[in-house]
C-alpha positions in Angstrom: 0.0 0.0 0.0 1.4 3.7 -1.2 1.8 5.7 1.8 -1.1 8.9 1.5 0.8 12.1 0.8 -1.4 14.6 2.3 -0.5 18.3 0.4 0.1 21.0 2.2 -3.4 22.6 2.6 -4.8 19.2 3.1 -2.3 18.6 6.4 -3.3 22.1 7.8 -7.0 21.0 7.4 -6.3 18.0 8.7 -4.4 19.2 12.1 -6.8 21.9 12.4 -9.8 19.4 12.7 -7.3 17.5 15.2 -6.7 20.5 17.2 -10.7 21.8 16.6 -11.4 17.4 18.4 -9.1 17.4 21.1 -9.6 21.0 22.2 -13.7 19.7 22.7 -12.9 17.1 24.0 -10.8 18.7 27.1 -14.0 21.1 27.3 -11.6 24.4 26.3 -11.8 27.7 24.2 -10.0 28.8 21.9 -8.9 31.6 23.6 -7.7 29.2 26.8 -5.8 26.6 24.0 -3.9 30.0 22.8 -3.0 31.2 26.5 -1.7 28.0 27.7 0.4 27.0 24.4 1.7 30.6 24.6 0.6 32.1 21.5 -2.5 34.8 20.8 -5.7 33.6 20.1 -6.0 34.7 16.5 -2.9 32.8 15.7 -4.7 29.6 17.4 -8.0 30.4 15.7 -6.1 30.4 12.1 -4.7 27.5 13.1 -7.5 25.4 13.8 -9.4 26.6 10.7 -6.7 25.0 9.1 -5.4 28.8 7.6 -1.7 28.2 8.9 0.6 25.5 9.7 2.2 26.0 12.9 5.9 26.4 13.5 7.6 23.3 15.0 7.8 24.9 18.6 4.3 25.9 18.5 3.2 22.5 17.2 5.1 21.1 19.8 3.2 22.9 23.2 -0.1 22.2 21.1 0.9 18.8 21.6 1.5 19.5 25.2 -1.8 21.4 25.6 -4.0 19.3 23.9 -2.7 16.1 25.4 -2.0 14.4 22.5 0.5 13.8 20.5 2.3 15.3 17.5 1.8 12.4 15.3 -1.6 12.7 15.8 -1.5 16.3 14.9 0.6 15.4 11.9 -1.6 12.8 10.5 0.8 9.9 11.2 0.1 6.7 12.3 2.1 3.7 13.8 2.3 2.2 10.2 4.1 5.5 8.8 6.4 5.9 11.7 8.5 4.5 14.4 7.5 5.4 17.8 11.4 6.6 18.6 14.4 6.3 17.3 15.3 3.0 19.1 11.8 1.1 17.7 12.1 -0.8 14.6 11.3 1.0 11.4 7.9 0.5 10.4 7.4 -2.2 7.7 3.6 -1.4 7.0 4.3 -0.3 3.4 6.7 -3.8 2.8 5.6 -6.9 0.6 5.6 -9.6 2.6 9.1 -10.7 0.8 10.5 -7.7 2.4 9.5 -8.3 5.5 10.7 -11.5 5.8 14.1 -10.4 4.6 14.0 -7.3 7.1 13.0 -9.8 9.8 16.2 -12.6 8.6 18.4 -9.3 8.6 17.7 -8.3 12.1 19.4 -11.7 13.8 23.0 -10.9 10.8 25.6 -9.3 12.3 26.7 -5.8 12.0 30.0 -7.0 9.4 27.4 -9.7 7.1 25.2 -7.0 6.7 27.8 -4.5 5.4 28.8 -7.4 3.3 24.8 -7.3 1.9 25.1 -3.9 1.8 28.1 -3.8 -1.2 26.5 -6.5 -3.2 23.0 -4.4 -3.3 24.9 -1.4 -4.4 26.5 -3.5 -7.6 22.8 -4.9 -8.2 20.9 -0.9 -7.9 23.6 0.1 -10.7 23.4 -3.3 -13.0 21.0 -2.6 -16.3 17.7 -4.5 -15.5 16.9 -7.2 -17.2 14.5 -7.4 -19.5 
């Protein structure tokens, strides 16, 4: 499955309807979201009308404020991103052939996999066979 590639106006609709849900649903304003993430009320209002695309600070004490987090905000789900840097990568857009060699890669060690690594390179620049 192609990951969705949400354009620019679409993802500040998108976190603006986010924002608009989980401000309700903490029983707040507008005005009281703006005061507690720090920034003026118009600015907030904007925002959740999906009429700017906060900066990554402010999206960050939105996240704070709104108790939730800035994947959700961001339209990203646990198939289109690791949950930190240490998690595994996500593998929801693999074929299951991938996968299984992802998964047979994990248990190689660091020196085999460098090894892999080389022979790939001389396949990505062979001519494809036809």
């Amino acid at each position: 499955m192609e990951r969705e590639q949400l354009q620019p106006e679409q993802l500040q609709q998108s976190l603006g309807e986010t924002a608009r849900s989980a401000r309700e649903r903490l029983g707040l304003t507008q005005a009281q979201v703006a005061h507690q993430a720090g920034i003026a009320p118009n600015v907030y209002g904007r925002i959740e009308r999906g009429g700017m695309m906060p900066a990554v600070p402010t999206l960050r004490k939105l996240a704070l404020t709104l108790g939730i987090s800035a994947d959700a905000l961001l339209a990203l789900s646990r198939e289109d991103v690791a949950a930190s840097v240490e998690a595994p990568a996500p593998q929801g857009n693999l074929s299951p052939e991938l996968v299984q060699l992802v998964s047979m890669l994990r248990g190689w060690r660091p020196a085999k996999v460098k090894r892999l690594a080389r022979v790939l390179k001389v396949l990505e620049n062979a001519p494809d066979d036809e």
